[in-house]
N, CA, C, O and CB atoms as a CASP TS submission, in Angstrom:
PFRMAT TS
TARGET T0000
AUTHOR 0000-0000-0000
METHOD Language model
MODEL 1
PARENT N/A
ATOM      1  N   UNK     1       0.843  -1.169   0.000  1.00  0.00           N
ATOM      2  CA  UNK     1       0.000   0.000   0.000  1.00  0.00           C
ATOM      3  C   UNK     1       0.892   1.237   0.000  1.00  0.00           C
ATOM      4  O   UNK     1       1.779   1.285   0.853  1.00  0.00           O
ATOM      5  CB  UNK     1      -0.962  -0.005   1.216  1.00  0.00           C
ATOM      6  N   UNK     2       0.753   2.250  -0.871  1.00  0.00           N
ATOM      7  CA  UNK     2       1.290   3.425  -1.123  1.00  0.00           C
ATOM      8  C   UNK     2       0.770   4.830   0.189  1.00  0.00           C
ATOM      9  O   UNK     2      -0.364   5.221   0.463  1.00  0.00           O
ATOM     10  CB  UNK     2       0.770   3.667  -2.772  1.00  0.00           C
ATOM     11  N   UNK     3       1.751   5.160   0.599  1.00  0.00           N
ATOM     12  CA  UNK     3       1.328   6.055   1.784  1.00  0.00           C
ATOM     13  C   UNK     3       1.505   7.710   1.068  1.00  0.00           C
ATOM     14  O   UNK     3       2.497   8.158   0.494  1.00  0.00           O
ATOM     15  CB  UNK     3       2.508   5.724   3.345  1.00  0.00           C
ATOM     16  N   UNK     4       0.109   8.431   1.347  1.00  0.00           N
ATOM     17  CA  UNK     4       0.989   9.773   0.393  1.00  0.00           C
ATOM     18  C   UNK     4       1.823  10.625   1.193  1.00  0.00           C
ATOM     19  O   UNK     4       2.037  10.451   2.393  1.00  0.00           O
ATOM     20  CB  UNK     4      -0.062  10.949  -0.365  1.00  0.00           C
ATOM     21  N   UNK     5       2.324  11.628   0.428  1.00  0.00           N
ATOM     22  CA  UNK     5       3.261  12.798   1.662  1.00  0.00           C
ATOM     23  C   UNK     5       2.511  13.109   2.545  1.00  0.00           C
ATOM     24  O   UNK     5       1.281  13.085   2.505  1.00  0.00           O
ATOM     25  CB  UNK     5       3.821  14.316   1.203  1.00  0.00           C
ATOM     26  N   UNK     6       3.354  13.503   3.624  1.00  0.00           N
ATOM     27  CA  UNK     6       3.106  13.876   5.069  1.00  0.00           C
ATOM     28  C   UNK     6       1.796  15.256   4.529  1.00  0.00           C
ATOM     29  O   UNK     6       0.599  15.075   4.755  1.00  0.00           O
ATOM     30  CB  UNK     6       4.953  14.523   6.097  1.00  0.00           C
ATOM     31  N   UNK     7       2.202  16.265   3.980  1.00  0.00           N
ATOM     32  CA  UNK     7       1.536  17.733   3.314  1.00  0.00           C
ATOM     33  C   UNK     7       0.392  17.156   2.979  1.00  0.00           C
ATOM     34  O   UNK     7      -0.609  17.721   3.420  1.00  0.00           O
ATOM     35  CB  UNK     7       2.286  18.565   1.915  1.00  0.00           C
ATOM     36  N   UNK     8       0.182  15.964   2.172  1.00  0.00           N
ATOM     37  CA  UNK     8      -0.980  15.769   1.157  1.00  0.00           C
ATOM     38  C   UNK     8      -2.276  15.201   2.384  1.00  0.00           C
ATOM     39  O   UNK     8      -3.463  15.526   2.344  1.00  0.00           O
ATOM     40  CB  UNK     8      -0.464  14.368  -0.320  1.00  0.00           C
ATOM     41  N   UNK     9      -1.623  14.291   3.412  1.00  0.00           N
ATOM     42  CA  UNK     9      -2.372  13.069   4.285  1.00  0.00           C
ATOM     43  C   UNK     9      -2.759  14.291   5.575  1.00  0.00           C
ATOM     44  O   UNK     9      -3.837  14.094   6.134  1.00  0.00           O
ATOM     45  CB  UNK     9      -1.049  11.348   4.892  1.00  0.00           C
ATOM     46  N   UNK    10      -2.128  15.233   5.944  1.00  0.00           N
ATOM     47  CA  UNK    10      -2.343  16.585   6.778  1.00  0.00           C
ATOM     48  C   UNK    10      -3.673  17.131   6.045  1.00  0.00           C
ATOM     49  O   UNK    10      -4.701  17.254   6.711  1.00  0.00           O
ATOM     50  CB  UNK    10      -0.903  17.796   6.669  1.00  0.00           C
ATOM     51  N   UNK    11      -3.651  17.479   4.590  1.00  0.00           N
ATOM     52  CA  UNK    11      -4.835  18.087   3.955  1.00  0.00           C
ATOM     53  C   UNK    11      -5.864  17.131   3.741  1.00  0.00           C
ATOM     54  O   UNK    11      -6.997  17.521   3.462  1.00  0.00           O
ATOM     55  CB  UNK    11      -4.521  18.717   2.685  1.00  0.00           C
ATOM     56  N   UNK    12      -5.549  15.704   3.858  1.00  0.00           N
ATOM     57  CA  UNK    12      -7.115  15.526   3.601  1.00  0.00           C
ATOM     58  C   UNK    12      -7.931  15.010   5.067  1.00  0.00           C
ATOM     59  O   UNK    12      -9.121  14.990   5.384  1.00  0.00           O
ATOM     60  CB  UNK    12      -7.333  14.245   2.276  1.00  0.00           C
ATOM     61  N   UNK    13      -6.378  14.522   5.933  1.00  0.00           N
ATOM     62  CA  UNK    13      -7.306  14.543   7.411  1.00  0.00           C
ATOM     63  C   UNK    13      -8.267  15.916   7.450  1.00  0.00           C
ATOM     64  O   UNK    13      -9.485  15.744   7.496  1.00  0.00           O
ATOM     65  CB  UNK    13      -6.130  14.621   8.960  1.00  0.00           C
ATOM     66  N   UNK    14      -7.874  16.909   7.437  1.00  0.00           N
ATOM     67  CA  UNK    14      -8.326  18.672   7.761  1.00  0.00           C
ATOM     68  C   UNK    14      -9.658  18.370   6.756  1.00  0.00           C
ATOM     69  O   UNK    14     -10.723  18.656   7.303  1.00  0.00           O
ATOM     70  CB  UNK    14      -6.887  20.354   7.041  1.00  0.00           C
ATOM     71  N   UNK    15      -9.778  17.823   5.335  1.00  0.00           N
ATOM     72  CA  UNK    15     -11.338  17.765   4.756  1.00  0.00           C
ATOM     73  C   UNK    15     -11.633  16.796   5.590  1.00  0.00           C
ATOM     74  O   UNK    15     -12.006  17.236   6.677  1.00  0.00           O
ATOM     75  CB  UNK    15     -11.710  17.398   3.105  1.00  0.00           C
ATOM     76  N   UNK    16     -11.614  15.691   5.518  1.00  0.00           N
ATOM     77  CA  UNK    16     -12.044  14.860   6.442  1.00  0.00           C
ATOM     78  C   UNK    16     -13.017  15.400   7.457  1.00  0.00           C
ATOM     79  O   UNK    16     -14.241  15.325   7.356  1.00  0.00           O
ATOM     80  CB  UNK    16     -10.979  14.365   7.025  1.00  0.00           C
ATOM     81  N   UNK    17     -12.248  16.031   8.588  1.00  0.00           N
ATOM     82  CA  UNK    17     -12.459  16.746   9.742  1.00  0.00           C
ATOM     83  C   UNK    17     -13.941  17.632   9.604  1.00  0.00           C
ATOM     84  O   UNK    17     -14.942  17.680  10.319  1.00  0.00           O
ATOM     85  CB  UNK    17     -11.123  17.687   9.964  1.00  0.00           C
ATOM     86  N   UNK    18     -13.675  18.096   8.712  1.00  0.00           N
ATOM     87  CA  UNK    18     -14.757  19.197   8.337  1.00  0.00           C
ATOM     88  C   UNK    18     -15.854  19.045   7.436  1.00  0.00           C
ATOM     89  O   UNK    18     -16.691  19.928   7.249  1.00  0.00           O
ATOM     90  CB  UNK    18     -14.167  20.233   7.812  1.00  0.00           C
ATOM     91  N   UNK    19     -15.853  17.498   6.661  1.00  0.00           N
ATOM     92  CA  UNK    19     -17.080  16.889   6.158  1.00  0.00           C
ATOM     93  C   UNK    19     -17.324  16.070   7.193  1.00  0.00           C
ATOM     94  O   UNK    19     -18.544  15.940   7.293  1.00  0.00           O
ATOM     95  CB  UNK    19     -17.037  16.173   4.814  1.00  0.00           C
ATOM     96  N   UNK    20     -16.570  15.263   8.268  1.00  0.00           N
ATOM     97  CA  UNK    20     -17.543  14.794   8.820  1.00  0.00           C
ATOM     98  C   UNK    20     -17.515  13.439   8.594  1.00  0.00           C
ATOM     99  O   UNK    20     -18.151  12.729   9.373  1.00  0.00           O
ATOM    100  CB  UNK    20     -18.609  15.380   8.480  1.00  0.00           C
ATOM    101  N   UNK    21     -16.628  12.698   7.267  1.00  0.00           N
ATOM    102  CA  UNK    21     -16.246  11.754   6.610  1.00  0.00           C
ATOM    103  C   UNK    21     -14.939  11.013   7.678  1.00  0.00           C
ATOM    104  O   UNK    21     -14.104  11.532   8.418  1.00  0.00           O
ATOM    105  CB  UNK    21     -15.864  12.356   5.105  1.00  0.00           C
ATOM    106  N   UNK    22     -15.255   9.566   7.324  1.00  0.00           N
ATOM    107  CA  UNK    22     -13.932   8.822   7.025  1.00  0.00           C
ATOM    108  C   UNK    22     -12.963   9.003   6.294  1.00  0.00           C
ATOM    109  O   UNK    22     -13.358   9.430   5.210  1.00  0.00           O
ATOM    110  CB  UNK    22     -14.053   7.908   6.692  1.00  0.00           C
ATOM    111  N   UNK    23     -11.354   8.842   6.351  1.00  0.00           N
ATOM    112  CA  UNK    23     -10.361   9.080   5.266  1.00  0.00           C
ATOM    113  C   UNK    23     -10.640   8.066   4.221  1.00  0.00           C
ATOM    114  O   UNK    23     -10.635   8.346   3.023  1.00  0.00           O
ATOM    115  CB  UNK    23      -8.861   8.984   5.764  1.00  0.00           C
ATOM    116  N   UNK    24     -10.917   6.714   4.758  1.00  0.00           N
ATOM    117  CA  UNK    24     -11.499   5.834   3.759  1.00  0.00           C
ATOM    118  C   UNK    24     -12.486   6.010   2.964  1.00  0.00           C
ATOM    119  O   UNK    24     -12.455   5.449   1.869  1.00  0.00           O
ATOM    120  CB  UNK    24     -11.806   4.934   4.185  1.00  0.00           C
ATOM    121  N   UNK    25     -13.929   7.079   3.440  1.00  0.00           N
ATOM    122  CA  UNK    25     -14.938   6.660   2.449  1.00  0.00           C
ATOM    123  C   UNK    25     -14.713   8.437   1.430  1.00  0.00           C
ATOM    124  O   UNK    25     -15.243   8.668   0.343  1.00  0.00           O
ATOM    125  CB  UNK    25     -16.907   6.190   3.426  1.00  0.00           C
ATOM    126  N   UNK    26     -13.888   9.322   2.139  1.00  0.00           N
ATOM    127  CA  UNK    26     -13.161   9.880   1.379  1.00  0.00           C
ATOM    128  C   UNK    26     -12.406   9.862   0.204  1.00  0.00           C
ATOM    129  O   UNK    26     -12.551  10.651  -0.730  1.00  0.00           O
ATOM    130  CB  UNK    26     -12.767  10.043   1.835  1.00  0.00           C
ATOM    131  N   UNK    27     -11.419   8.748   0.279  1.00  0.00           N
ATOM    132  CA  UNK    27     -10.474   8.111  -0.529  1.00  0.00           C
ATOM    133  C   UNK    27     -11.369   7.561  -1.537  1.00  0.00           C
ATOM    134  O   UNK    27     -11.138   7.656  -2.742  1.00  0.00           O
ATOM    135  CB  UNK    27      -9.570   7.070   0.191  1.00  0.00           C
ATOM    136  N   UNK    28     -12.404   6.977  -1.037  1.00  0.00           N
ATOM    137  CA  UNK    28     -12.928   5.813  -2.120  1.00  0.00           C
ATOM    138  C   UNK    28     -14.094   7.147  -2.902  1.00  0.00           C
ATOM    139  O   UNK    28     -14.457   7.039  -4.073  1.00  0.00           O
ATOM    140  CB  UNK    28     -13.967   3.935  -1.114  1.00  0.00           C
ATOM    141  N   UNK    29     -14.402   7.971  -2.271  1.00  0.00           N
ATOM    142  CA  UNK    29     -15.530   8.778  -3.129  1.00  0.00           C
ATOM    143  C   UNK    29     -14.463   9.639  -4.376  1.00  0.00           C
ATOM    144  O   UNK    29     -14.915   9.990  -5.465  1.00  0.00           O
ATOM    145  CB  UNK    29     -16.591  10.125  -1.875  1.00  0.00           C
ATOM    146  N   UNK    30     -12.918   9.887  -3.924  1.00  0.00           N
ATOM    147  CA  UNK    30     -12.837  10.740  -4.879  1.00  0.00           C
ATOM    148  C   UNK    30     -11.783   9.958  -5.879  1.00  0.00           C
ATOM    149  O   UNK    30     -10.995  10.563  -6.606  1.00  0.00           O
ATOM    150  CB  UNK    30     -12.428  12.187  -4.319  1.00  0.00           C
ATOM    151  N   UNK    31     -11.913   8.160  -5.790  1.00  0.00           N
ATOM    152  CA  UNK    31     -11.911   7.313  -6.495  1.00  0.00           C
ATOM    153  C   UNK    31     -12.792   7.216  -7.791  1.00  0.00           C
ATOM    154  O   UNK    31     -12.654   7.106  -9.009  1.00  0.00           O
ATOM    155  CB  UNK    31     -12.033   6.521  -5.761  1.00  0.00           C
ATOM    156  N   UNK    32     -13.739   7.314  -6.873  1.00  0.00           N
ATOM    157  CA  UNK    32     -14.996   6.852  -7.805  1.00  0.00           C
ATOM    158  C   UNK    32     -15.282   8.080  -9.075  1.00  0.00           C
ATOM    159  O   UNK    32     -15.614   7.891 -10.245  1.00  0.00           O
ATOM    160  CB  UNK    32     -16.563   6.700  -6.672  1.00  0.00           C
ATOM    161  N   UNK    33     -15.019   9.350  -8.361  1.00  0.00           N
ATOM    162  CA  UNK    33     -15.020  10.450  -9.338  1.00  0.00           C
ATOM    163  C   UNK    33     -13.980  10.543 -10.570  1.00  0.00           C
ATOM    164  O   UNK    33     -14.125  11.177 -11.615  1.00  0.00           O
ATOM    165  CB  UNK    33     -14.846  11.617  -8.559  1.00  0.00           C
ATOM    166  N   UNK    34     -12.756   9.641 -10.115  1.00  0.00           N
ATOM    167  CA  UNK    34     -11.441   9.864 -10.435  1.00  0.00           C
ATOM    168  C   UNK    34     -11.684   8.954 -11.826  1.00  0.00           C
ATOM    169  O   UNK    34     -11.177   9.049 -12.944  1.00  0.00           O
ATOM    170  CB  UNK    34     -10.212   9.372  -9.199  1.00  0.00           C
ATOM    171  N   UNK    35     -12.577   8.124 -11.328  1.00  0.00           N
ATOM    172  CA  UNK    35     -12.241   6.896 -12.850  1.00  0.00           C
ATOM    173  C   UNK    35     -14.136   7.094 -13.481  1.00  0.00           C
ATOM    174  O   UNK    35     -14.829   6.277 -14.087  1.00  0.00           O
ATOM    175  CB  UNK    35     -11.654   4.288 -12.056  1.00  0.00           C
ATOM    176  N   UNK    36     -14.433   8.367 -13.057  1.00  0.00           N
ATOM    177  CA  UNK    36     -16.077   8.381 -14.322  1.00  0.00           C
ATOM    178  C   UNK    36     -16.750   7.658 -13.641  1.00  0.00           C
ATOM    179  O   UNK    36     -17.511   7.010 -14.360  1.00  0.00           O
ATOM    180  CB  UNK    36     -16.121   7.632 -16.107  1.00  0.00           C
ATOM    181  N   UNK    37     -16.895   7.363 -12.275  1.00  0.00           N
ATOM    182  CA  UNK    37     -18.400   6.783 -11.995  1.00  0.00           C
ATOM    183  C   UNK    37     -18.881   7.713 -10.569  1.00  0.00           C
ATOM    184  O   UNK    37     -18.759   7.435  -9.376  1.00  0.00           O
ATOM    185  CB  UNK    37     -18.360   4.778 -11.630  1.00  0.00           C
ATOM    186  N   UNK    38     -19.420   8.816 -11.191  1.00  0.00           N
ATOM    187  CA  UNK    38     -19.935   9.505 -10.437  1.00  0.00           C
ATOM    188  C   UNK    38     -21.168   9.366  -9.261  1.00  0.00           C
ATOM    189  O   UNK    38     -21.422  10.026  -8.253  1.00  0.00           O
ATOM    190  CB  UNK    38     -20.094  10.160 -11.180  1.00  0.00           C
ATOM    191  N   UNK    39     -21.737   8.304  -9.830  1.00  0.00           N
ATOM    192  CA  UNK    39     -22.802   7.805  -9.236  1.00  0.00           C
ATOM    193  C   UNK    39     -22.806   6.724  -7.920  1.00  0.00           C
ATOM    194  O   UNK    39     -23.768   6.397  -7.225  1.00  0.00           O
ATOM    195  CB  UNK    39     -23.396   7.289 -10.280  1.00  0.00           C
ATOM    196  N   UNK    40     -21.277   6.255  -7.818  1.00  0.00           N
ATOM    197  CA  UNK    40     -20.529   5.542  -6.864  1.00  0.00           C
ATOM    198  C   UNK    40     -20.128   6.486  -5.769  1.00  0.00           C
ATOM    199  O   UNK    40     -19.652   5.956  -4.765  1.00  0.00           O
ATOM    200  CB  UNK    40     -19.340   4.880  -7.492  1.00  0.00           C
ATOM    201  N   UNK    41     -20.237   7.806  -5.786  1.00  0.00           N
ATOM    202  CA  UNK    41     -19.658   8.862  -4.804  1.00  0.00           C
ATOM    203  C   UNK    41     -20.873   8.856  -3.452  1.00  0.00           C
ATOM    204  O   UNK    41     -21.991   9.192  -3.841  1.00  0.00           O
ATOM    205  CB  UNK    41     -19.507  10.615  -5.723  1.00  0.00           C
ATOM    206  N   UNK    42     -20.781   8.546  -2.065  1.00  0.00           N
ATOM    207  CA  UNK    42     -22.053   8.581  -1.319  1.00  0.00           C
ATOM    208  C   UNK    42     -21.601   9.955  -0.265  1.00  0.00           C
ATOM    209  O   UNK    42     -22.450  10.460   0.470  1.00  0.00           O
ATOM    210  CB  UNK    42     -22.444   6.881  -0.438  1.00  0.00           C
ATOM    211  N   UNK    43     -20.153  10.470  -0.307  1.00  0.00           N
ATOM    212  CA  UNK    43     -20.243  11.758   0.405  1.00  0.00           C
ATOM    213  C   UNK    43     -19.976  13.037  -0.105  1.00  0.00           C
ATOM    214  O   UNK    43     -20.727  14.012  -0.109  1.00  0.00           O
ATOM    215  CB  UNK    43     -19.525  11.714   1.351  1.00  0.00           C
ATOM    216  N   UNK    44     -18.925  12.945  -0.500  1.00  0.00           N
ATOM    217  CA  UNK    44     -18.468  14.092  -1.399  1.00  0.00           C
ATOM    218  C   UNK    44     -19.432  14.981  -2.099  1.00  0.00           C
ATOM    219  O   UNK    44     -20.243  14.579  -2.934  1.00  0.00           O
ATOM    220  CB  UNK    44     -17.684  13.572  -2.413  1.00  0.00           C
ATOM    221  N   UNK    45     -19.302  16.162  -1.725  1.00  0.00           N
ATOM    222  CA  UNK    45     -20.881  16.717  -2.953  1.00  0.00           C
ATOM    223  C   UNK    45     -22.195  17.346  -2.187  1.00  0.00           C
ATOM    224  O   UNK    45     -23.019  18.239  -2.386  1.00  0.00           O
ATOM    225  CB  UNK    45     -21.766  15.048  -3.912  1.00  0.00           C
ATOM    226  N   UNK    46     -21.870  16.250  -1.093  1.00  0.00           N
ATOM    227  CA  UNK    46     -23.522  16.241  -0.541  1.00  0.00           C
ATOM    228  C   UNK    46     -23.860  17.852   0.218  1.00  0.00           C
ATOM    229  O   UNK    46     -23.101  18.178   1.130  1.00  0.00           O
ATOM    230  CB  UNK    46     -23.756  14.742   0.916  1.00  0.00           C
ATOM    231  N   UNK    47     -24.828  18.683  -0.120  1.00  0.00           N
ATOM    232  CA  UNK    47     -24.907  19.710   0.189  1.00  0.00           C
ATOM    233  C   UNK    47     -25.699  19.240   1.816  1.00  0.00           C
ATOM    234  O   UNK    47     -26.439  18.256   1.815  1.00  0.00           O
ATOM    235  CB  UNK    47     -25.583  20.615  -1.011  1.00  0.00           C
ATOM    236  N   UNK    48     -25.515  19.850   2.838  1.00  0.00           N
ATOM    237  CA  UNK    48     -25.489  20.040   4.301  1.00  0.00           C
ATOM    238  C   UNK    48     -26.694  21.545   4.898  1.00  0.00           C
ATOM    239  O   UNK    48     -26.549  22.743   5.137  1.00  0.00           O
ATOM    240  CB  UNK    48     -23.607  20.371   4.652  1.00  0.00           C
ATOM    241  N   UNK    49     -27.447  20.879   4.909  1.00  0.00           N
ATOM    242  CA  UNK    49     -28.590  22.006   5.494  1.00  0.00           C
ATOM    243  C   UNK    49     -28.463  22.810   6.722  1.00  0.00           C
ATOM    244  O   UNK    49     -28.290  22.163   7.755  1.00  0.00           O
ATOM    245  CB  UNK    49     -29.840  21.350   5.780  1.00  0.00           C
ATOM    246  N   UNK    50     -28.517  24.146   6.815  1.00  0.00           N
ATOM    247  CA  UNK    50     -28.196  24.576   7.993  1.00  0.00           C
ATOM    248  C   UNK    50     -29.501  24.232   9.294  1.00  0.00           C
ATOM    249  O   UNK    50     -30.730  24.189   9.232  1.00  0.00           O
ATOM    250  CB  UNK    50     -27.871  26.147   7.697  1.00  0.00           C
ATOM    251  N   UNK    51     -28.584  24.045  10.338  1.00  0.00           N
ATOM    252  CA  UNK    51     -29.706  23.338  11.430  1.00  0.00           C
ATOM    253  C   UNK    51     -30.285  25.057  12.258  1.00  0.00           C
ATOM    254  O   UNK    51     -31.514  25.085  12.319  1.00  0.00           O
ATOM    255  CB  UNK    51     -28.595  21.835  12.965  1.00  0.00           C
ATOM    256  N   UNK    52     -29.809  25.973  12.668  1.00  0.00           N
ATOM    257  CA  UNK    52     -30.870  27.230  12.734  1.00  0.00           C
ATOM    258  C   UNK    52     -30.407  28.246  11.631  1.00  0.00           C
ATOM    259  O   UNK    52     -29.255  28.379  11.217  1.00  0.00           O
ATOM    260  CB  UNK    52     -30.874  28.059  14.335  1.00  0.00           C
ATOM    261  N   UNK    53     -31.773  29.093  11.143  1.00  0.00           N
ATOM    262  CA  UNK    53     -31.660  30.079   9.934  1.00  0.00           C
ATOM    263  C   UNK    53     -31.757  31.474  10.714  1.00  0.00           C
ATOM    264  O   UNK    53     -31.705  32.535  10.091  1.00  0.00           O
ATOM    265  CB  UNK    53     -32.975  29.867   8.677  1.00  0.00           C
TER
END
């Protein structure tokens, strides 16, 4: 298994963090975008409703 740079694995913990996501279902959503099957993506994207207006 390929580990990425320290810089790259820092930035996607920090999305991670702030969607709310796994690094795994992270990894695998911007997989799925990566090779044309958009429809395989279940977090990435997802617009987030504000809870008071």
């Amino acid at each position: 298994m390929a580990r990425p740079d320290r810089l790259v694995y820092e930035i996607v913990k920090q999305e991670c963090a702030e969607r709310g996501i796994s690094m795994g279902q992270y990894v695998a959503d911007v997989l799925a975008a990566h090779v044309g099957h958009p429809e395989l993506v279940r977090e990435l994207g997802k617009e987030v409703l504000p809870l008071a207006m």
